[in-house]
N, C-alpha and C positions, 0 to 999 in steps of 0.2 A: 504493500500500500504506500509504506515512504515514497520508495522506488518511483514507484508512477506520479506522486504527486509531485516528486523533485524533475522527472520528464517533463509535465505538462509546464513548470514554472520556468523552465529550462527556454525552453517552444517562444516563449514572451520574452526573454532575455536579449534586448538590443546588441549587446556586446559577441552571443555568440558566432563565433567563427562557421563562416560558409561552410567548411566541409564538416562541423559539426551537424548543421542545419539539416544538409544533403543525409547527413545519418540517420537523423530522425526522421525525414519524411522517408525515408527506405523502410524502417518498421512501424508508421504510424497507424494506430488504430483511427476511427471518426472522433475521439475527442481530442486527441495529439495531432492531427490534420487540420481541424477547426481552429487550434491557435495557432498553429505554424500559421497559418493563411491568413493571419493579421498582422504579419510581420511588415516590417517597412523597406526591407534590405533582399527580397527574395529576387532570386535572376529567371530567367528565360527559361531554361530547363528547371530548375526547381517549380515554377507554377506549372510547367505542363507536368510535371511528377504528384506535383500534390493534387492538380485536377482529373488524375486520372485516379486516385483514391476514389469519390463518391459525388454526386451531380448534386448535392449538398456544399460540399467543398466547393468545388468549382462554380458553382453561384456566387459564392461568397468575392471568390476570386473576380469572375466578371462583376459582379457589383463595387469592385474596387477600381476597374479600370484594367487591368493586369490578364483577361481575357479578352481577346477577337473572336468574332464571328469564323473564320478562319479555322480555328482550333477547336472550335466543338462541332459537335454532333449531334443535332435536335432529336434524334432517335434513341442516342445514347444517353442523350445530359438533357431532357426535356425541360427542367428547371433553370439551369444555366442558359438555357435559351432562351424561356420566356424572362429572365432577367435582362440579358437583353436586347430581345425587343420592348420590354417595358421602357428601357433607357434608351430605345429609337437607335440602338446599335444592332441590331437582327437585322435579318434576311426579311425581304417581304414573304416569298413562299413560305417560309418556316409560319408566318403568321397567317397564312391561308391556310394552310395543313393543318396548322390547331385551330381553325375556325371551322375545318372539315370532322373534327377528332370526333370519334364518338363517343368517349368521354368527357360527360359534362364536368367535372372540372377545370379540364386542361382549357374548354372555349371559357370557361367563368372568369378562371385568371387573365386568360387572352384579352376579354371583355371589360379589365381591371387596367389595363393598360392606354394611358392620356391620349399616346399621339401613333393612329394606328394607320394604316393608308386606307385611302377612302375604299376602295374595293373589298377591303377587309371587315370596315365599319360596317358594309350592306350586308355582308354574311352575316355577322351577327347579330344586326337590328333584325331580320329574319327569322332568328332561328327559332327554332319549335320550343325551347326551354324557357318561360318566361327567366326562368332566375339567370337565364345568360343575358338578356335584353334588361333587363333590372340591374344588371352590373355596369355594361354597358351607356343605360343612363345617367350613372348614379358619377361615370368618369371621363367620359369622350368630353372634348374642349371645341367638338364640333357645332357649332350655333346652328346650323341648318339641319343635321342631324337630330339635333333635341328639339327643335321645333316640331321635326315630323314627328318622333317618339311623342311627344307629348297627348298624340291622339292615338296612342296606342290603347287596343280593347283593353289591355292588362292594368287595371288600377295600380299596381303597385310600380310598373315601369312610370305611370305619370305620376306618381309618390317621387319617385329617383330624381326624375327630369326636376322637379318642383324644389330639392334639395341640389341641385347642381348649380354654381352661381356661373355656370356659363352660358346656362341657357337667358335665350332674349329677355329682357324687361315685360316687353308686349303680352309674351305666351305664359311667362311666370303671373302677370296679371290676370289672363285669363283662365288659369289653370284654380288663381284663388276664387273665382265664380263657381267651381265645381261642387259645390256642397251635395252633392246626389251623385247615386250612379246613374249608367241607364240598361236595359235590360241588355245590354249586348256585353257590358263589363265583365270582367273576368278580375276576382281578388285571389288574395292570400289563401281566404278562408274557404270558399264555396268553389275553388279549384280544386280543393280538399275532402269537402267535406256537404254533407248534402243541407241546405237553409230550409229553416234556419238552423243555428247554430252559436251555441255560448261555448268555447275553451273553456274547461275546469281548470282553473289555476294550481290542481294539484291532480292536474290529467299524470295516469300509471302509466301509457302505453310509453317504451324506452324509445322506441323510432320516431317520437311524434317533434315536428319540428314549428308549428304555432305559436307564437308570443304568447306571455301571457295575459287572458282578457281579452284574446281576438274574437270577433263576433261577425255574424250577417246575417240579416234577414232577409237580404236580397237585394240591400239598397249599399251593402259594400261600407257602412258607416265605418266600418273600424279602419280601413285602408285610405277612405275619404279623410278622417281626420288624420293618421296621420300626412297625406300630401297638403291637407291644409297647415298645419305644425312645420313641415318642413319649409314650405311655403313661405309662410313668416317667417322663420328663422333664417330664411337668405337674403342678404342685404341688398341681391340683385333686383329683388321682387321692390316693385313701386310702392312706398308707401302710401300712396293716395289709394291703390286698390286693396289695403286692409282698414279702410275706412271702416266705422261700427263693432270692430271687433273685441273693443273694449268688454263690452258685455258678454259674450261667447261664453257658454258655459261649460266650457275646457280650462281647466286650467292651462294645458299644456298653449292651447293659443295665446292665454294671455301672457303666459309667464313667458316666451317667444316674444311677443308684442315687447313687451316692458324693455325687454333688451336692445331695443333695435335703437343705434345712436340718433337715426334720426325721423324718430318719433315726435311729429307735434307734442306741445309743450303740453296745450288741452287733454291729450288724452294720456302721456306721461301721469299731470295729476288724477285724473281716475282712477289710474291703475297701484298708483304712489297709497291708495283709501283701498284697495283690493283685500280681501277677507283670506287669502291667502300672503301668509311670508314669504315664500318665494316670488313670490308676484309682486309684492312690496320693496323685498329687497333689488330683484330685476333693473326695481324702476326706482330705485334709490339715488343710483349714481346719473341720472338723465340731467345735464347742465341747466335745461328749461326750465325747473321745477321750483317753485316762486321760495322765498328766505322761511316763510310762513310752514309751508310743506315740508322741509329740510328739517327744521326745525323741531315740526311733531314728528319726524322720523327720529331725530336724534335720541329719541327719547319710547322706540319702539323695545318691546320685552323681547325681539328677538337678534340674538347676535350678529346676526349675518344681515341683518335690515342696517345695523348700525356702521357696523362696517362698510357697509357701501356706501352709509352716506357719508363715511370720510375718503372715498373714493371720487364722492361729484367736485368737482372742480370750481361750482361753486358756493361752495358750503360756507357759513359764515365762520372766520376764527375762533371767534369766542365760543362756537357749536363744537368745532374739533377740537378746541382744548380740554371740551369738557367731556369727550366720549371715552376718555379712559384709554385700555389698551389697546390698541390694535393691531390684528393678530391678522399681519399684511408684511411681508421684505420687500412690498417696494414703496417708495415713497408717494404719499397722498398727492395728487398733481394741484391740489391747493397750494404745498408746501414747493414741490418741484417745478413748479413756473412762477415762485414769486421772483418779483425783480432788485436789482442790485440794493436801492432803498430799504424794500419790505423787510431784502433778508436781514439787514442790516440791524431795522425794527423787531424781527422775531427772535433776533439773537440776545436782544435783552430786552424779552417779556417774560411777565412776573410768574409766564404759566411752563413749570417743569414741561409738560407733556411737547406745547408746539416747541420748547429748544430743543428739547429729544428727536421729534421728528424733523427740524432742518438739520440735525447733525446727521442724521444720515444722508446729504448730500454730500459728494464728494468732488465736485465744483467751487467748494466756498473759498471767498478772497482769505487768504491767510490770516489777516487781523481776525476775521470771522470765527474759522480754524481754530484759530491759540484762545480765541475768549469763551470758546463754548469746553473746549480743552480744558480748562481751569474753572468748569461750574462744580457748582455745589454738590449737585444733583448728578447720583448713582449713574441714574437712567439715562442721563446726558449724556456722559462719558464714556458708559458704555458704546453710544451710537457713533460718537467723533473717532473712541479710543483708534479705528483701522484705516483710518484716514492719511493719506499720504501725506507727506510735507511734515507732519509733528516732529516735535526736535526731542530727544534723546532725556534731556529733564524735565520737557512737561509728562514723558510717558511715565519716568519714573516717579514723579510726582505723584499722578494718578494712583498708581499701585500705592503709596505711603500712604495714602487717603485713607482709599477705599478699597486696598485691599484686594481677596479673594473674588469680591464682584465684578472685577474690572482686567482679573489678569488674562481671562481668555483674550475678550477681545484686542486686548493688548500684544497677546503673542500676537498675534495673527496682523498686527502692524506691518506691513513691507520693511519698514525703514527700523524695525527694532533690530539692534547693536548683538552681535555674539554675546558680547556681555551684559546684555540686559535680558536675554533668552535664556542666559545660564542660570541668572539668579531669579526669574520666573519660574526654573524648573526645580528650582530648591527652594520657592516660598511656602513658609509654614503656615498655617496650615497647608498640604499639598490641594493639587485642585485637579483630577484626574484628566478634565477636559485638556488641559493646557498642555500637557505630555502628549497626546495624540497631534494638536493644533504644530506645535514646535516641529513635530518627528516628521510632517508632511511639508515642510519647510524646504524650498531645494536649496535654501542658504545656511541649514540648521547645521552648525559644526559639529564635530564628533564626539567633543567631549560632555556635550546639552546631548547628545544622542545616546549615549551612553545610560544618561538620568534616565531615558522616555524608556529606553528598555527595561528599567526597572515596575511599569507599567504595564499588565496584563493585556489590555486595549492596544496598548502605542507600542506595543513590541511588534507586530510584525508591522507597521507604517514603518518605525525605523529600520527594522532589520534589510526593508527594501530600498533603504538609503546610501547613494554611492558614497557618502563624506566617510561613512563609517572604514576603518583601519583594513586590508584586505583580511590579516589571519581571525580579525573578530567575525567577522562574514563565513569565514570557512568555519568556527565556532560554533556558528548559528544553523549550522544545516545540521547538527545534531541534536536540536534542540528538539525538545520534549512534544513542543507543540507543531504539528505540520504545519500549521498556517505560518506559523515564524520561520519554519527550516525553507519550504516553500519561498516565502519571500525573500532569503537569504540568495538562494537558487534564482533569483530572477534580478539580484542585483547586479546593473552593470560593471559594480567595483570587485564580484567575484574573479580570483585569477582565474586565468583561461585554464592553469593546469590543472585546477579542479574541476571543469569543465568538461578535459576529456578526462578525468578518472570517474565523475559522476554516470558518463555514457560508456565507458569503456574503450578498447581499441578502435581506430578509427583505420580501417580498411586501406 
């Protein structure tokens, strides 16, 4: 078990030597194959050795660049093929041939593929499988194609078309008028199954492949609403043609609606008073939504409403400072478009919260930087502490503060000093975090690397550290735990000679 696991770490190793490489793909099984083939240094015969391992492999391989058309075999490597022609590097025949396949997979995946030549497209908007033509619309970037599909008998290929944002404006409008089928449609459900018909949501048959809650009575409802759902949800579709949808007694439309950035302001606020949280929260972050509405949102019982309203851009100050925490890494774009003035203004306001959240910009004028650097306040510090540009004693400062709460983000400084890393890694109390954060450092020297392996976590991030000493590395391939000998085994700074003593004679 060592054994193999020190081959596979071996496979990911930049440093090893070609004719080691060539060793290993000569005995690789499909898991020693699959990492050699993410290698970054493999030559001309090495990939055609490793692609003739398994049309697994050799995918991998053409999805890297590193196969031609040339070198496979669409009979042999059907997958390495449809890669690509997915990536518009195939053969066209290879793409008729799978549009002729009479396996319906091989035309499914075919039918998954953006940019296909047009005599290829006609085969499969054709074909007799609806789930091929469902695929199909769901991915072609052809606008005249999905125009025709769109009047396709098969409700659920006009569900695809309705979710694709390539298709027209015109026809995405007109597809949200479909509220009905008509007797000639053909759904999901009643392709299946004889109407009416309700799915048991805790349907026993093992082959049964129906969402769950799929229904019809003839009129295709469950397939109708979802093409209306997708419908809304694509930004291509005209807003003026989900006029009235406000009220829709779907959640799924509204809660669609709510999201759409450019949702009149009037019916953002309806949806903003919606008897669902998600459909409140949706429509939290919509910039139209008057100080009034923001406001009673600020102050909704449910998390994810609040959050988003320190997400609208424009939320009043005094509303974001007062929502507490925000459980968001990226920055509120209230905070992240203020201008040179404001920032200048929120950097010395009386409210903890909004300096915490402009310290997490990483744009601020330096004066800015150093004054939020030297606040009072934990939570500030924390946000500035990884901020580039900090000089060496406001970092150390920090930590004399405040300590254990500030020393992770502190490692994780750029600009923090070997010697300010070393004696983070011996502050008492310890702080587990900070021995992982240091030991992923590719500037972390070897003697703070040394510390993190005394860390159960941070021992194998270091042990796969080139700074660390060679014969400490050849150490660690004996260690107790794989996951450390392993990562020892996949250090660049491993000597070569342990390399081939790890694999043996080399031929």
């Amino acid at each position: 078990m060592r054994e193999r696991a020190l081959r596979l770490a071996l496979a990911e190793n930049p440093a090893l030597p070609g004719r080691l490489v060539s060793r290993l793909i000569d005995g690789a099984d499909e898991d020693l194959a699959d990492r050699l083939a993410g290698r970054a240094d493999l030559d001309r015969a090495q990939v055609l050795a490793l692609a003739g391992q398994s049309d697994d492999v050799a995918a991998v391989l053409a999805g890297r660049g590193l196969l031609e058309a040339e070198a496979v075999d669409p009979l042999d490597r059907p997958y390495t093929a449809m890669v690509l022609i997915e990536e518009g590097r195939g053969r066209e025949e290879w793409a008729v041939a799978f549009a002729d396949d009479p396996e319906t997979k091989w035309r499914v995946l075919l039918a998954a593929c953006p940019r296909l030549p047009a005599r290829v497209n006609l085969l499969l908007a054709a074909d007799p499988d609806f789930e091929v033509v469902t695929e199909l619309a769901c991915f072609t970037t052809e606008s005249d194609l999905l125009a025709r599909l769109a009047g396709h008998p098969c409700a659920d290929v006009r569900a695809a078309v309705a979710s694709n944002p390539a298709t027209p404006p015109p026809v995405l409008a007109e597809l949200v008028t479909q509220r009905s089928g008509t007797p000639s449609s053909i759904c999901v459900v009643c392709a299946r199954e004889s109407v009416p018909f309700v799915h048991d949501p805790n349907c026993p048959r093992l082959d049964c492949e129906l969402p769950p809650g799929a229904e019809c009575d003839g009129t295709h409802q469950f397939v109708i609403h979802n093409l209306l759902v997708k419908a809304v949800d694509n930004s291509a579709t005209p807003v003026d043609a989900l006029a009235g949808l406000t009220g829709h007694p779907s959640i799924f439309v509204r809660w669609a609606l709510a999201g759409r950035a450019d949702l009149p302001a009037a019916d953002a606020e309806i949806l903003a008073a919606d008897q669902s949280a998600g459909v409140r929260a949706a429509a939290a972050a919509h910039p139209g939504l008057s100080e009034a509405t923001i406001r009673r949102l600020s102050g909704d019982g449910n998390g994810e409403v609040r959050w988003r309203v320190a997400r609208n851009p424009s939320v009043p100050l005094d509303v974001l400072a007062g929502l507490g925490r925000i459980n968001s890494g990226r920055i509120p774009p209230r905070i992240a478009d203020a201008g040179p003035d404001e920032v200048r203004e929120l950097a010395a306001s009386p409210s903890p919260q909004l300096r915490m959240l402009l310290a997490e910009r990483r744009d601020l004028p330096p004066e800015v930087r150093d004054r939020l650097a030297r606040d009072p306040d934990a939570k500030v510090l924390k946000a500035v502490a990884p901020h580039p540009g900090l000089s060496e004693e406001l970092l150390r400062d920090m930590v004399s503060r405040h300590g254990a709460r500030v020393i992770v983000p502190v490692a994780v400084n750029p600009d923090a000093s070997a010697g300010l890393l070393f004696d983070l890694a011996r502050h008492l109390p310890p702080v587990p975090k900070v021995f992982r954060e240091i030991a992923g450092r590719a500037d972390a020297p070897a003697e703070v690397l040394e510390l993190c392996l005394a860390d159960p976590r941070a021992r194998p991030i270091a042990a796969a550290h080139p700074a660390l000493p060679p014969d400490r590395i050849v150490e660690l391939l004996a260690d107790g735990d794989d996951r450390v000998a392993a990562a020892a085994a996949a250090n660049p700074a491993l000597p070569v000679s342990e390399m081939f003593r790890l694999l043996g004679p080399v031929p």
